[in-house]
C-alpha positions in Angstrom: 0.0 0.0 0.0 1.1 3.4 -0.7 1.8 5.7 2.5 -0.2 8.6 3.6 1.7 11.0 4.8 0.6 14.3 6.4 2.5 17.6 6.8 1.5 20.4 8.7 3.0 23.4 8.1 3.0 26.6 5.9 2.4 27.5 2.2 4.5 29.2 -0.4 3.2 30.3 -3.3 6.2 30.2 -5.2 6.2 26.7 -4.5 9.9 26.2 -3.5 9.2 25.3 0.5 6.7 24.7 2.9 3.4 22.6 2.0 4.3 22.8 -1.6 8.1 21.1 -1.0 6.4 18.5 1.0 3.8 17.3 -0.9 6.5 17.4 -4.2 8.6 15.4 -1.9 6.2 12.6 -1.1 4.8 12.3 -4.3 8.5 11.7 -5.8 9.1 9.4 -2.7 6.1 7.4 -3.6 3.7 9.0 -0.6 0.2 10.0 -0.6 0.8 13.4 0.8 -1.8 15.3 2.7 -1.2 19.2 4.5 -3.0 20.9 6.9 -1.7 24.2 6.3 -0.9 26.6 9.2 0.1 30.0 7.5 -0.2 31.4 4.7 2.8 33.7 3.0 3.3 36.2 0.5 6.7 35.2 -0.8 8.9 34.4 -4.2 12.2 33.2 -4.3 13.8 37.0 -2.9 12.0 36.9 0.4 9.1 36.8 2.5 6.7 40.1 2.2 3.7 39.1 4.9 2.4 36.1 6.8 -1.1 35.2 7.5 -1.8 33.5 10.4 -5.2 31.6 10.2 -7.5 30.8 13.5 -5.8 28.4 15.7 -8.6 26.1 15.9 -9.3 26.3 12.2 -5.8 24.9 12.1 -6.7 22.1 14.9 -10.0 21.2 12.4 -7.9 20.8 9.6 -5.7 17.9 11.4 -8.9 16.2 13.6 -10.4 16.0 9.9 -7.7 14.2 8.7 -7.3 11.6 11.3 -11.3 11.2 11.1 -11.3 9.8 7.7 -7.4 8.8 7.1 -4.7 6.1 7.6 -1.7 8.5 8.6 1.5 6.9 8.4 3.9 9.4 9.7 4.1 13.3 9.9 6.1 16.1 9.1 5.6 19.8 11.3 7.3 22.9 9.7 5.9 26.6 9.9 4.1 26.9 13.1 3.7 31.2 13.1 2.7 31.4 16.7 2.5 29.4 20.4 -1.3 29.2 20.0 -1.0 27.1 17.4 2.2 24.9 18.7 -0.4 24.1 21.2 -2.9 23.2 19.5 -1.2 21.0 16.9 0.7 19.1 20.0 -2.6 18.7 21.6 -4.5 17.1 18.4 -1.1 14.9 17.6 -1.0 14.0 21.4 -4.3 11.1 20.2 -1.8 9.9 17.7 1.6 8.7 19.2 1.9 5.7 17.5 2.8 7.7 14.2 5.9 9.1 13.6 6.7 12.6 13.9 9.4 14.9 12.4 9.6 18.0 13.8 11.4 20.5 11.2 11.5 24.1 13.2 10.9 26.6 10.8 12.2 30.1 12.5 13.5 31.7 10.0 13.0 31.8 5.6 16.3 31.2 3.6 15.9 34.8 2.9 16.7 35.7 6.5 12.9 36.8 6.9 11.1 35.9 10.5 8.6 33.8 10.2 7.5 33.2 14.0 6.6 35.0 17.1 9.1 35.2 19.6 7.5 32.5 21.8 7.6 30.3 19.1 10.7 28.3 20.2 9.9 27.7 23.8 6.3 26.6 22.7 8.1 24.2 20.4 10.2 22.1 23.0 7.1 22.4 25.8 5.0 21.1 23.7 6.4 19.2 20.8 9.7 18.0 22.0 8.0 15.3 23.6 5.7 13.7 20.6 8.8 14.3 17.9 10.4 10.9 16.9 13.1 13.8 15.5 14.0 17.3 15.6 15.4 18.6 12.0 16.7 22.5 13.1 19.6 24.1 10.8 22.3 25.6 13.6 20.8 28.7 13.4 17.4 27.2 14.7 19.2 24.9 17.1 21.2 28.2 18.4 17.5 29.5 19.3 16.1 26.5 20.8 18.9 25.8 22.8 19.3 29.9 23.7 23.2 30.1 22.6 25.6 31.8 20.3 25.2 30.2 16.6 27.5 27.9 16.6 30.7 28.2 13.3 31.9 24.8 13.1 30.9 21.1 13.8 32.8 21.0 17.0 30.5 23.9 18.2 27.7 22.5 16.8 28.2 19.6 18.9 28.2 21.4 22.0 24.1 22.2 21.4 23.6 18.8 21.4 23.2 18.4 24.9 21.0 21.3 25.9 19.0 20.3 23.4 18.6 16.9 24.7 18.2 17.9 28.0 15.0 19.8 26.9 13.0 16.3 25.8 13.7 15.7 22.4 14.3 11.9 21.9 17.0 12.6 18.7 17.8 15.9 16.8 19.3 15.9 13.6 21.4 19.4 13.8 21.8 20.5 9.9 24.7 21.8 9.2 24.2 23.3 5.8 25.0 26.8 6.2 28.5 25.9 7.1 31.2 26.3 5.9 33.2 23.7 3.8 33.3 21.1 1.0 31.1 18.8 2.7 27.2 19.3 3.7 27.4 17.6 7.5 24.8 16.9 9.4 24.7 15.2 13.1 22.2 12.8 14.4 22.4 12.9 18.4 20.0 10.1 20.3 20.1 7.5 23.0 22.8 5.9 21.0 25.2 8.5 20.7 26.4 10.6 17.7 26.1 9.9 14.1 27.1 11.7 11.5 26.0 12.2 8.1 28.7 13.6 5.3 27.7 14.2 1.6 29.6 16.5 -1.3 28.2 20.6 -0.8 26.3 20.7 -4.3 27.8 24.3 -5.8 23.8 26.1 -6.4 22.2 28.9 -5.5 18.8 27.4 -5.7 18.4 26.0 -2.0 15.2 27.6 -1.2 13.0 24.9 0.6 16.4 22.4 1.2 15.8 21.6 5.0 11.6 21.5 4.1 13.0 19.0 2.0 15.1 16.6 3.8 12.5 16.7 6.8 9.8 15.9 3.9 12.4 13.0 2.6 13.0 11.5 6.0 8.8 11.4 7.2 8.7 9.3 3.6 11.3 7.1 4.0 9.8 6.6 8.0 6.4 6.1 6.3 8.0 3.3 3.9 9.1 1.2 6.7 13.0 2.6 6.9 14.7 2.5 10.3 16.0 6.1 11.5 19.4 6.0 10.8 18.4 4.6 7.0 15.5 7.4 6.5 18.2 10.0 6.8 20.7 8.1 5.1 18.3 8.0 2.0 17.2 11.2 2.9 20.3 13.1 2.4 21.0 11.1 -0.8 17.8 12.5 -2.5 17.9 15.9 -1.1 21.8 15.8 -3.0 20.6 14.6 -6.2 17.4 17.5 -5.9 20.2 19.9 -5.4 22.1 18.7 -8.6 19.4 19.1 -10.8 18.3 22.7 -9.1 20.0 24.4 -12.1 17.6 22.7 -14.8 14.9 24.8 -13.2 14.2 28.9 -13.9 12.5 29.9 -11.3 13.1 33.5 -10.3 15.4 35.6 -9.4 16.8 35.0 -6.0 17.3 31.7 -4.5 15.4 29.1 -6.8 14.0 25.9 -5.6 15.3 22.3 -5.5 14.3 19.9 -8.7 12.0 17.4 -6.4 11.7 15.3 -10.1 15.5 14.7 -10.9 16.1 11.5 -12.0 19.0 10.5 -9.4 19.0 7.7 -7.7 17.2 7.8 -4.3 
């Protein structure tokens, strides 16, 4: 049977990240994808000019619909624009533990515009720590969580590990994309200790939606019946080929999105 797989988290219109970069993702990961959609922007590919923040309830409806009717295999959370609605997502997805959740902390847009409230990232760990199978931040979101100075290298990126930890998450996957260096690293930290995660840095400018992507990729290959450490694994390998064939793609002027259709191997 094909996987149904739900993401809940924000739209944008230019299609790159968010709702739109999910549901690509599943469908080229051979997912049913569903979204319950919890902002709405006005963005392209040069930045972010408003967000609309729907009813927190109406966002609670949206998810309590879908588990009335619908087989959910495992989830995906990005954009959540306020604490209201962190708590009300946690409190719908509390019914559902047996379904795996990936917990992708959306803060900030690639173009460096907010796209929270300030009480967004102690909402997050009170409330969705707990239910996340995995926490996907970037260092800059994991420097914000964990209330420290953003971290330049991998040994600093280490030290978050802990705090972050300490707070209830049960494994965080700290992405360490915007480093520096010929590599793309990212570190898995869980009950088992430290793994890491190396692939070649693809040389693009089209990254917009990249971590939407991998958290996307990883909910799909959790959905499929992949252990953690072999979601990722295939995770990172597809968001690498995506990256590779960004260039095919003309779409806009600023940071374009990721090719969700190359024909790499996944």
């Amino acid at each position: 049977m094909i996987p149904n797989v739900l993401s809940i988290a924000g739209s944008d219109p230019s299609g790159g990240a968010g709702i739109q970069a999910d549901l690509k993702t599943f469908a080229a990961l051979g997912c049913y994808g569903m979204a319950a959609v919890t902002a709405l922007t006005a963005q392209n590919t040069q930045g972010v000019a408003s967000v609309h923040v729907p009813p927190a309830d109406f966002v609670a409806l949206q998810i309590a619909a879908i588990f009335a009717d619908i087989d959910v295999a495992a989830i995906k959370i990005g954009l959540l624009p306020s604490a209201e609605i962190v708590g009300v997502v946690a409190k719908e997805l509390a019914r559902h533990k047996a379904c795996p959740i990936v917990l992708d902390p959306v803060l900030v847009a690639t173009s460096g515009d907010a796209l929270s409230a300030d009480d967004v990232p102690a909402a997050l760990v009170k409330y969705l720590f707990p239910l996340a199978t995995l926490v996907t931040p970037n260092i800059a979101e994991a420097a914000r969580l964990a209330d420290c100075a953003l971290p330049l290298d991998l040994a600093e990126v280490r030290l978050l590990a802990p705090s972050l930890l300490e707070k209830g998450a049960r494994a965080i996957l700290l992405k360490g994309g915007h480093l520096e260096g010929e590599s793309a690293d990212d570190l898995l930290f869980d009950a088992a200790g430290e793994t890491l995660f190396s692939v070649p840095r693809i040389a693009t400018k089209n990254t917009h939606g990249t971590g939407c992507t991998l958290a996307s990729a990883i909910v799909a290959y959790l959905a499929r019946g992949h252990d953690l450490i072999e979601a990722i694994k295939a995770a990172k390998i597809f968001l690498t080929c995506a990256l590779k064939g960004a260039d095919a793609l003309s779409v806009g002027k600023g940071h374009g999105p990721l090719n969700h259709f190359h024909k790499g191997k996944d």
